[in-house]
C-alpha positions as CSV (number, residue, x, y, z in Angstrom):
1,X,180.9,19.0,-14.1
2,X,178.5,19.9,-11.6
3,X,179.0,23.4,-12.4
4,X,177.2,22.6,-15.7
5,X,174.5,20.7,-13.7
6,X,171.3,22.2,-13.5
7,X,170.1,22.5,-9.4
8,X,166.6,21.3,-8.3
9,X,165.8,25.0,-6.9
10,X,166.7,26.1,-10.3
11,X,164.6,23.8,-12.2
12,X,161.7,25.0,-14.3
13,X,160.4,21.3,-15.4
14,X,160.4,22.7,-18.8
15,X,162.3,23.7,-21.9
16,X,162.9,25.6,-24.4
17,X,160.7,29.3,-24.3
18,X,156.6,29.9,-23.9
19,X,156.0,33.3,-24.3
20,X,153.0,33.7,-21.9
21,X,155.2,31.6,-18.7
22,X,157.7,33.9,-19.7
23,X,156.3,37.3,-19.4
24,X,154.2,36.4,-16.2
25,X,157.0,35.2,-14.5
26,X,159.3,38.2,-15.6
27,X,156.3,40.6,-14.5
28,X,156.1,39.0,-11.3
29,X,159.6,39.4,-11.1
30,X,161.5,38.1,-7.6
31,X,159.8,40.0,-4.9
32,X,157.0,42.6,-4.9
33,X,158.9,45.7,-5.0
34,X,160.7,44.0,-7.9
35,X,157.3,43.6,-9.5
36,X,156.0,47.0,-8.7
37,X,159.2,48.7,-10.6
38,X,157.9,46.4,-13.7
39,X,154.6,48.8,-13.8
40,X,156.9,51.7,-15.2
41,X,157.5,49.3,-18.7
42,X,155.2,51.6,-20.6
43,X,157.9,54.3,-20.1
44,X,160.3,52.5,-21.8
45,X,158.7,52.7,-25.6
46,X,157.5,56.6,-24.7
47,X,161.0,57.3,-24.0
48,X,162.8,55.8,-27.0
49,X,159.7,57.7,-28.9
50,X,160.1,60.9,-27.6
51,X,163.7,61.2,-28.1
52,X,162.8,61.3,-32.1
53,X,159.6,63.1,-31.9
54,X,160.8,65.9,-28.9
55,X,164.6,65.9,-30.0
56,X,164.9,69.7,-28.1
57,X,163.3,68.9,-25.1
58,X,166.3,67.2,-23.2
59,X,165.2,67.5,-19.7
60,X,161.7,65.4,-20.4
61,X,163.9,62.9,-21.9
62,X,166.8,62.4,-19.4
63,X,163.7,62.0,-17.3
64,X,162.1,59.2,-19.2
65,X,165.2,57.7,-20.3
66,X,166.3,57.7,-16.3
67,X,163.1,56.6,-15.5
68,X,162.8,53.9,-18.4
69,X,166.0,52.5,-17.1
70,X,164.6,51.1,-13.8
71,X,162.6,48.5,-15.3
72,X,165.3,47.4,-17.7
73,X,167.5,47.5,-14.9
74,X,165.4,45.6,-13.1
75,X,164.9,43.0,-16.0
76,X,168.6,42.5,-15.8
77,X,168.8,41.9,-12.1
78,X,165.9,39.1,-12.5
79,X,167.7,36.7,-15.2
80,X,170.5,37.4,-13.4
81,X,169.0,35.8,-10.1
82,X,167.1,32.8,-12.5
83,X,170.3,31.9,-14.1
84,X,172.4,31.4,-11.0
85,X,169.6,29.8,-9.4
86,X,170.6,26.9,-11.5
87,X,174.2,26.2,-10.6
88,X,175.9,26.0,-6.6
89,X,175.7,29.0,-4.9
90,X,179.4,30.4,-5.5
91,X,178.7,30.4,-8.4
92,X,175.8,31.6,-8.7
93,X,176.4,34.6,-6.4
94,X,179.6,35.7,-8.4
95,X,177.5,35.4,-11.9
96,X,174.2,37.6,-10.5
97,X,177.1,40.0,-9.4
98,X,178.3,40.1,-13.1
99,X,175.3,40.4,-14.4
100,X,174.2,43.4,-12.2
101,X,177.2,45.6,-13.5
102,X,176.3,45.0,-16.9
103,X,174.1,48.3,-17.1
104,X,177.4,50.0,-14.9
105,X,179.4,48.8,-17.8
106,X,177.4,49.7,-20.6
107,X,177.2,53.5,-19.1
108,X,180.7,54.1,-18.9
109,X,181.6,52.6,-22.3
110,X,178.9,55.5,-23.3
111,X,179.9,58.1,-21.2
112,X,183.9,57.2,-22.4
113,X,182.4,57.4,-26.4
114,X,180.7,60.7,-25.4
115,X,184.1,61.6,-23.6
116,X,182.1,62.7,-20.8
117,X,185.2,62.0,-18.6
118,X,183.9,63.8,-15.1
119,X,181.2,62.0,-15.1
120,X,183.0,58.6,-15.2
121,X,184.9,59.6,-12.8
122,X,182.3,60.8,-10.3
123,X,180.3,57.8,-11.1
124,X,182.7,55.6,-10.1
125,X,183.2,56.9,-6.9
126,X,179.7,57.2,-6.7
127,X,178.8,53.6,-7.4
128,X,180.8,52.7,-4.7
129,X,179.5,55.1,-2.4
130,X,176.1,54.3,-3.0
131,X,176.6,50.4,-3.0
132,X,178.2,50.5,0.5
133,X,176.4,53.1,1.9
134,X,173.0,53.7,0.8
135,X,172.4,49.6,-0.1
136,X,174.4,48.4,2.5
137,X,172.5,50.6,5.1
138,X,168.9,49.7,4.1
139,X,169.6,46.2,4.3
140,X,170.4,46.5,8.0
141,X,168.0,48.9,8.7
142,X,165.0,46.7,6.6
143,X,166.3,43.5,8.1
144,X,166.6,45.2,11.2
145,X,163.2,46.0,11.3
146,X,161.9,42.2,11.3
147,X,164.4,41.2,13.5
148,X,166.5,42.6,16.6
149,X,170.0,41.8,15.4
150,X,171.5,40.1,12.5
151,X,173.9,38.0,12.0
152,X,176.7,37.1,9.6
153,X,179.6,35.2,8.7
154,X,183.3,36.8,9.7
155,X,184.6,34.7,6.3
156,X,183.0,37.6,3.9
157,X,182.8,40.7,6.1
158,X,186.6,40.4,6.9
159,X,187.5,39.9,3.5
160,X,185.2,42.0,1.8
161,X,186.1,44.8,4.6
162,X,189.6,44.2,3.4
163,X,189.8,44.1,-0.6
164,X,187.8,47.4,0.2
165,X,190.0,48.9,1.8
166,X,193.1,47.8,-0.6
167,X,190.9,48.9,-3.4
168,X,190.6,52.4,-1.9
169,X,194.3,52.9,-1.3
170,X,195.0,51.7,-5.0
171,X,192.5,54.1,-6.3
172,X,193.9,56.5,-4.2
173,X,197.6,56.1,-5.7
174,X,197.4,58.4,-9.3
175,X,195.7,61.2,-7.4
176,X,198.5,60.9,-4.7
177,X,201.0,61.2,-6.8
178,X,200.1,64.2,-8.6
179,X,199.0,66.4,-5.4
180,X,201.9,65.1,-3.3
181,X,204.8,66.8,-5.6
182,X,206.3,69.4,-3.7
183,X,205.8,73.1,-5.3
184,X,209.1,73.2,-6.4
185,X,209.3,70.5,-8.8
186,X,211.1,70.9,-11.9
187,X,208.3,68.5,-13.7
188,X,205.7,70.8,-16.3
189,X,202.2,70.2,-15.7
190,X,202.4,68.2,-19.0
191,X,204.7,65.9,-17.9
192,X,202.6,65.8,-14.4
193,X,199.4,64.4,-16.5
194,X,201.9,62.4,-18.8
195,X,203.2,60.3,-15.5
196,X,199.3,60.2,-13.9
197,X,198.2,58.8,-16.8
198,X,201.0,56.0,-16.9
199,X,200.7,54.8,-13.3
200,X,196.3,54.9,-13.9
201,X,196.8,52.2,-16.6
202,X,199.3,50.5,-15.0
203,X,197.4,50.6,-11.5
204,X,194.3,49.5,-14.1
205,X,196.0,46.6,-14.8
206,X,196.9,45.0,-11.6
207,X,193.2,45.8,-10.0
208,X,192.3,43.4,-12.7
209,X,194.5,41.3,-11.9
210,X,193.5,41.4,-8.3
211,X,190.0,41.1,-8.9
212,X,190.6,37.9,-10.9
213,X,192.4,36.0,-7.6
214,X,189.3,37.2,-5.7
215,X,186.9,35.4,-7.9
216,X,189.5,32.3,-8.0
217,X,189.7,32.4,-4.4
218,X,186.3,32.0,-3.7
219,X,184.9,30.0,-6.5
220,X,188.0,27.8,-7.0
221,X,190.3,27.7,-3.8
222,X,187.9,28.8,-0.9
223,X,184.7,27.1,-2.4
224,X,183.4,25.2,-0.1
225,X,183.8,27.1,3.0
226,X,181.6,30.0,0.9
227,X,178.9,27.0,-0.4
228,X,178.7,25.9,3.6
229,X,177.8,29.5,4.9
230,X,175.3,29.8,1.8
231,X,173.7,26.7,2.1
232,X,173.3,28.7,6.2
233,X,172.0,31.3,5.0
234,X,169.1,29.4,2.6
235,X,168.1,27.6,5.8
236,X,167.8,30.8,7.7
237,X,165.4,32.0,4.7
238,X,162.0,33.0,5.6
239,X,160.1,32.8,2.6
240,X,162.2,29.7,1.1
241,X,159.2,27.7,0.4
242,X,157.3,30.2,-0.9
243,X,160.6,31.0,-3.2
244,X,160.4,26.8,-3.8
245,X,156.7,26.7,-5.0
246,X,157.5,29.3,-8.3
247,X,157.6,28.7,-11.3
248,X,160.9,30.0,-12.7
249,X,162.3,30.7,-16.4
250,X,164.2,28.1,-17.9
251,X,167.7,28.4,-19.3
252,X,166.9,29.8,-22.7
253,X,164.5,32.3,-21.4
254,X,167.0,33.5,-19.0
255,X,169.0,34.1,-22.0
256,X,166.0,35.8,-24.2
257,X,165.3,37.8,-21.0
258,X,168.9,38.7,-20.5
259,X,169.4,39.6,-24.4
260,X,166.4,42.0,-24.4
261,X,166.8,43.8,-21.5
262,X,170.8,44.3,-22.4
263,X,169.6,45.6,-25.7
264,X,167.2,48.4,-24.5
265,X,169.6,49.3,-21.8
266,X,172.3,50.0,-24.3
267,X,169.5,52.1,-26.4
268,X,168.7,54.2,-23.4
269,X,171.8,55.0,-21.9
270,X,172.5,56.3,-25.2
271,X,169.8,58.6,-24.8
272,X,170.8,59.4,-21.6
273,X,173.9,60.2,-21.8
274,X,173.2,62.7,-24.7
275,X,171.4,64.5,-22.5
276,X,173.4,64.8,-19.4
277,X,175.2,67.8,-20.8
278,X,172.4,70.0,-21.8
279,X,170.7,68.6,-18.4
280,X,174.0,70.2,-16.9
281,X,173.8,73.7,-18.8
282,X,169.6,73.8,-18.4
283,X,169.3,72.7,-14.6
284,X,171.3,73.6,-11.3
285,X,172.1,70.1,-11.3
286,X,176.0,70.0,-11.2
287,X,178.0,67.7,-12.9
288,X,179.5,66.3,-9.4
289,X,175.8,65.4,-8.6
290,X,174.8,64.0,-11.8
291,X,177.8,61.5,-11.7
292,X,178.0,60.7,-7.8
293,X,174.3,60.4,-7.4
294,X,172.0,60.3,-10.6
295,X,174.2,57.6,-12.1
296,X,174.9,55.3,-9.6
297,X,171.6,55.0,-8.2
298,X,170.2,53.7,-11.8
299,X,173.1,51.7,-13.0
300,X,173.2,49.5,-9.5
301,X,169.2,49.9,-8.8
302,X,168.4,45.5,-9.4
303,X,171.7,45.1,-7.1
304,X,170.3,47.1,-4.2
305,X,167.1,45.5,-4.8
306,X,168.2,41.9,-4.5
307,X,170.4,42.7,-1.8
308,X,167.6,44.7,0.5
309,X,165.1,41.9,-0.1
310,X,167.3,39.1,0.8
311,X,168.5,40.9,3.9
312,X,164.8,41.1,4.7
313,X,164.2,37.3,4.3
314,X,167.5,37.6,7.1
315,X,169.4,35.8,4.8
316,X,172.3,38.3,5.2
317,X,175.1,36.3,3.9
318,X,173.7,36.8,0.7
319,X,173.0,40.0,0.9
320,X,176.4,41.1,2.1
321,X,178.3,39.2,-0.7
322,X,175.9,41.2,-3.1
323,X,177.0,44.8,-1.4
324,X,180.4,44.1,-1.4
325,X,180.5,41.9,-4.7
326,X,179.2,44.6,-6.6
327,X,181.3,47.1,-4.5
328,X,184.5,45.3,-5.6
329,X,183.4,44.7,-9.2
330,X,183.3,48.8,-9.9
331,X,186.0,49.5,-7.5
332,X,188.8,46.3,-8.6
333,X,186.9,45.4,-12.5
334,X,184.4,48.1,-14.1
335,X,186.7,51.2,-13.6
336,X,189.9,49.9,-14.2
337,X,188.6,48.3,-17.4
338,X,187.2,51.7,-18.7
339,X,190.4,53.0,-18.1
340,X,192.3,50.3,-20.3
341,X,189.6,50.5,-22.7
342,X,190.0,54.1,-23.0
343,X,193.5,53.8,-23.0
344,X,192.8,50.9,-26.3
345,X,191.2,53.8,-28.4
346,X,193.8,56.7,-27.4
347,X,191.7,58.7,-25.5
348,X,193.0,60.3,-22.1
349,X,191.2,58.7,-19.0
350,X,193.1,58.2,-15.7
351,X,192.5,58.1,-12.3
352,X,193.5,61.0,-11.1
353,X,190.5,62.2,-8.5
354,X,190.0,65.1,-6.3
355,X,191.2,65.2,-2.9
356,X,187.8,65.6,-1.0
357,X,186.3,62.8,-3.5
358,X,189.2,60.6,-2.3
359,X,188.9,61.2,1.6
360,X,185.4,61.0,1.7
361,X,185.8,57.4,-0.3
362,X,188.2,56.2,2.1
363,X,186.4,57.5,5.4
364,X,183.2,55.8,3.8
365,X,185.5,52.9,3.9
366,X,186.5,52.6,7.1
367,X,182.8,53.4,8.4
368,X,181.5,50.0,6.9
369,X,184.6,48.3,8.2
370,X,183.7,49.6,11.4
371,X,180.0,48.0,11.2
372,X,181.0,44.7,10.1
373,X,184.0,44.3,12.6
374,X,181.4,42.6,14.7
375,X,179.6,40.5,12.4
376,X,176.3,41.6,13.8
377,X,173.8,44.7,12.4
378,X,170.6,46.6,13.8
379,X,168.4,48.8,12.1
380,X,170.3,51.8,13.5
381,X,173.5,51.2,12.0
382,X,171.6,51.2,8.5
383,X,170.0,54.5,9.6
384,X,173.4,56.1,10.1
385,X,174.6,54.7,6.5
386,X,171.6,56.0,4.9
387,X,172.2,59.2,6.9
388,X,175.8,59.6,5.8
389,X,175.2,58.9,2.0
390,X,172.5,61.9,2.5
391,X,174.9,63.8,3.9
392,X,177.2,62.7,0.8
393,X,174.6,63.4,-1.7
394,X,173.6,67.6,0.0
395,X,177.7,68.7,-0.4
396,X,177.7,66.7,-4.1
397,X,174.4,68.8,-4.8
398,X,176.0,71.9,-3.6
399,X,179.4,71.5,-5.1
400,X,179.9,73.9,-8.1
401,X,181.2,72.7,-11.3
402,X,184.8,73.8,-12.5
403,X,185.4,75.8,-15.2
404,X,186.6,73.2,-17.7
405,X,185.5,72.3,-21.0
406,X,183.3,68.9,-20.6
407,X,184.3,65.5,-21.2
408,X,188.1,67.0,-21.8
409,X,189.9,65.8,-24.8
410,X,189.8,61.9,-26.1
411,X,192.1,62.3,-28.9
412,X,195.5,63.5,-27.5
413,X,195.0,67.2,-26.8
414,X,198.2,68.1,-25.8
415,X,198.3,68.9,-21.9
416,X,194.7,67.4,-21.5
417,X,193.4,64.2,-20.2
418,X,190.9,62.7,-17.8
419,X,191.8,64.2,-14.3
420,X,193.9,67.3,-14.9
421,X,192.9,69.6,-17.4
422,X,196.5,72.3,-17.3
423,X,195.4,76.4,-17.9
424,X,197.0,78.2,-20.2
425,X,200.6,78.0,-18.6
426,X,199.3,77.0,-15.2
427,X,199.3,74.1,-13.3
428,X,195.9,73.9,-12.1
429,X,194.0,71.1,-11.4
430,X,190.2,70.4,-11.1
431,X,188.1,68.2,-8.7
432,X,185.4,65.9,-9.9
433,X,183.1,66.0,-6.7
């Protein structure tokens, strides 16, 4: 039962709700560049608004509605951090990391009603990308700043390092299989898509499965070796007291705060999403860029600001199990669910990606494995991530879109579904990146 027991550095010594404690303490938010993202709230109404009032004028509200989702993003991220303040540290790590893909989540249950199928696609790859690169590399280089070298426990990196890597191989496995049939197969394109599509769902379902052990494993199994390196890592934190000396939401405003920032998400990446493919046919922005960059970077921003401010306060145990939690939740949960959801309501989705996407991925891969063989980091090592995810970001800008018809058939189109969209008697196939 001591899951169900409130902790002292959870406690709020009150009950219940108070408006005015409530909305000072969610304004002040966790750290201050948490607190500075809450100044962009007045967007949020003005874009809802002008998505009525300015219904032809999709750039300015992709831009609002992109914008507008920071804060509510960031609203998320907060309750998340309250709530799992308030129960042991597993725990608590495992539920802010479930929390933090709810906006990931509600985006690609949009984008799969929209059937905007590439974009999915590039946004999971692109979630991942961004969460092990671009987050994982200003935490080292911001805690590097403050301090020479940092340190942390071989327990996550190695495992982290490895699910990673076992999650980019199964990923890899649809796409594989449909590029690695020799020329001279007797198999139709048709059939081709038929067979991706099987092994997707099927490789879906055991990613689930797998991600499932992983939570048993270290909130059941392997708990208290994870609680003993937290519990470390609070120590080592150099703004615990201040942390100590807040006052914090209680349970039911955690839930009030979670409730209402859920809700305006949902509205907003509704009106994003509507907009992404007139953004697409306004703007040079390509649809490789819109779902590897644009996407990510809001649908993970409170993760990458939890994890960069904890890394600061060199508590980089935490920080790391945020990185690579959220990693694994898009990579082993989020995308394999969409597919199976999509799979629920007959619509075509698989996993089939495009070659470069899928050697990039993996190279990314084996570049953070690299960095945390050692269990140490430096401020340059974050440099060279941020670097690369540049890098990453220039060729996905640059990349020009295929010549497909967007968000290719949900229904059963014959020959058509998520990755491979057949010619008229050919057997081509399109990349996503």
């Amino acid at each position: 039962m001591q899951l169900f027991r409130i902790k002292s550095s959870g406690e709020s010594g009150r009950g219940g709700i108070h408006p005015w404690h409530f909305l000072r303490i969610c304004f002040r938010s966790s750290c201050k560049a948490s607190a500075a993202i809450n100044v962009l709230w007045p967007i949020v109404p003005v874009a809802l608004a002008v998505r009525y009032t300015l219904p032809d004028d999709h750039i300015l509200i992709f831009i609002l509605s992109y914008i507008a989702m920071a804060p509510c993003a960031n609203l998320i991220g907060f309750a998340g951090q309250e709530f799992a303040r308030k129960v042991p540290h597993v725990f608590g790590v495992l539920i802010e990391t479930t929390i933090g893909s709810i906006v990931e989540i509600i985006l690609f249950m949009v984008l799969l009603q929209k059937d905007q199928f590439l974009v999915i696609k590039a946004a999971i790859l692109g979630s991942i990308l961004a969460t092990m690169l671009l987050c994982l590399g200003f935490c080292f280089f911001v805690g590097g700043i403050y301090h020479e070298e940092q340190t942390f426990s071989d327990t996550i990196s190695e495992a982290g390092s490895g699910l990673l890597l076992t999650a980019g191989v199964a990923l890899a496995i649809p796409t594989v299989f449909s590029h690695g049939l020799p020329d001279d197969s007797t198999l139709t394109a048709e059939q081709i898509a038929h067979k991706t599509l099987s092994i997707s769902r099927i490789v879906s379902i055991l990613l689930i499965i797998a991600y499932c052990v992983y939570v048993f494993f270290q909130a059941r199994t392997h708990h208290g070796i994870y609680h003993a390196i937290f519990e470390m890592d609070e120590e080592r934190d150099r703004d615990g007291h201040k942390d100590a000396a807040k006052d914090k939401l209680t349970m039911t405003e955690c839930i009030v705060a979670l409730t209402i920032a859920v809700t305006l998400v949902t509205l907003i990446a509704i009106t994003l999403v509507l907009q992404i493919e007139h953004v697409i046919e306004k703007s040079k922005v390509s649809d490789a860029f819109m779902g590897l960059i644009l996407v990510p970077l809001v649908e993970k921003f409170a993760e990458h600001i939890t994890a960069i401010d904890e890394a600061w306060d060199n508590q980089m145990n935490f920080a790391l199990s945020h990185v690579l939690g959220a990693t694994l939740q898009t990579a082993l949960f989020n995308a394999p669910l969409v597919v199976v959801v999509a799979w629920g309501q007959s619509k075509l989705l698989d996993l089939e990606f495009g070659i470069f996407d899928l050697v990039m991925l993996l190279l990314a891969i084996l570049t953070v494995g690299r960095f945390l063989q050692d269990q140490k980091s430096n401020y340059l090592e974050g440099f060279l991530l941020v670097t690369l995810y540049v890098a990453v970001a220039v060729s996905a800008f640059y990349y020009p879109d295929p010549p497909h018809a967007q968000g290719a058939s949900a229904e059963g189109g014959e020959g058509n579904h998520g990755g491979a969209v057949p010619g008229e008697g050919g057997n081509e196939k399109f990349r996503f990146f």
